[in-house]
Structures are given as C-alpha cells and as structure tokens.
N, C-alpha and C positions, 0 to 999 in steps of 0.2 A: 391874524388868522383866526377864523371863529369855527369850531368843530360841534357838529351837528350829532346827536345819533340817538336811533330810534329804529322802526319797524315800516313795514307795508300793514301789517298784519299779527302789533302785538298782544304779548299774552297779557291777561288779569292781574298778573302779580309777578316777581322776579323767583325765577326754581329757588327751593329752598336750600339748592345743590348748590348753583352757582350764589347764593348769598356766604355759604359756607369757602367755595372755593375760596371764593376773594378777599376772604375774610384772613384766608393761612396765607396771602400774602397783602397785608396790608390795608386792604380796599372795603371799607365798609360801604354795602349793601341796601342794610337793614332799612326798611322804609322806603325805600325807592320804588318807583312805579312804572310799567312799558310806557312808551310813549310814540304814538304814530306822526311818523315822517309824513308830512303834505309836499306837493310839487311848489307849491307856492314859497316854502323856505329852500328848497333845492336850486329853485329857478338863482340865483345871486350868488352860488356857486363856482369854483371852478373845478373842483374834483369830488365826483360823489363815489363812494368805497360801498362796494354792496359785496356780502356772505354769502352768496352762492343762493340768498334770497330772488322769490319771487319781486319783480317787477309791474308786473304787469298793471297793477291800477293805479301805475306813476308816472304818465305819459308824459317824455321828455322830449315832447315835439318841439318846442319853443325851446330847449337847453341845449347848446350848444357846448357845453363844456367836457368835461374829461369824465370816464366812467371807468374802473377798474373792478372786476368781481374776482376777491379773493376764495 
C-alpha cells in the first residue's frame, strides 16, 4: 500500500506550531516542505482521505475510486 499526502492548495512552509506539535510526540518536522496533490498521482488510487479541504481544482471525473472527507 503506498500513502500519498499533501494539499490542493499548500502552504509555503510547515506552521511553526505544528512543527512544535509533532515534535512533543515524536514526529520530526523540521525541514519538511507542503506539497501539492496532482489528480495524476490520485488517479491509481483506491481511497483518497480529504480534511474537510477544498476539492475543487481536483477533478475526479476519470476516478473511480473511494473518497472519505474526514
């Protein structure tokens, strides 16, 4: 199973908050970069998980697969 994850629409840099969050358990951060989701790596999918984000400029007319928005 290969797990994808990024944005429609991300930020510049990771909040300095959640670098810190993640940090008090475990998760180093530091240096990581957003990264935008294209339909082209979604397309080979069978479950894409979306945050209650915008969709919109991710047209899943050709995807057939499962979509859950937590």
């Amino acid at each position: 199973m290969k797990t994808l994850t990024g944005g429609t629409g991300p930020a510049d840099e990771v909040h300095e908050e959640v670098v810190t969050a993640m940090a008090e358990v475990g998760i180093n951060l530091a240096g990581r970069e957003p990264r935008e989701i294209k339909f082209e790596e979604l397309r080979d999918n069978q479950c894409v998980v979306t945050l209650g984000c915008s969709t919109e400029n991710v047209c899943p007319a050709t995807w057939s697969g499962e979509n859950r928005d937590w």
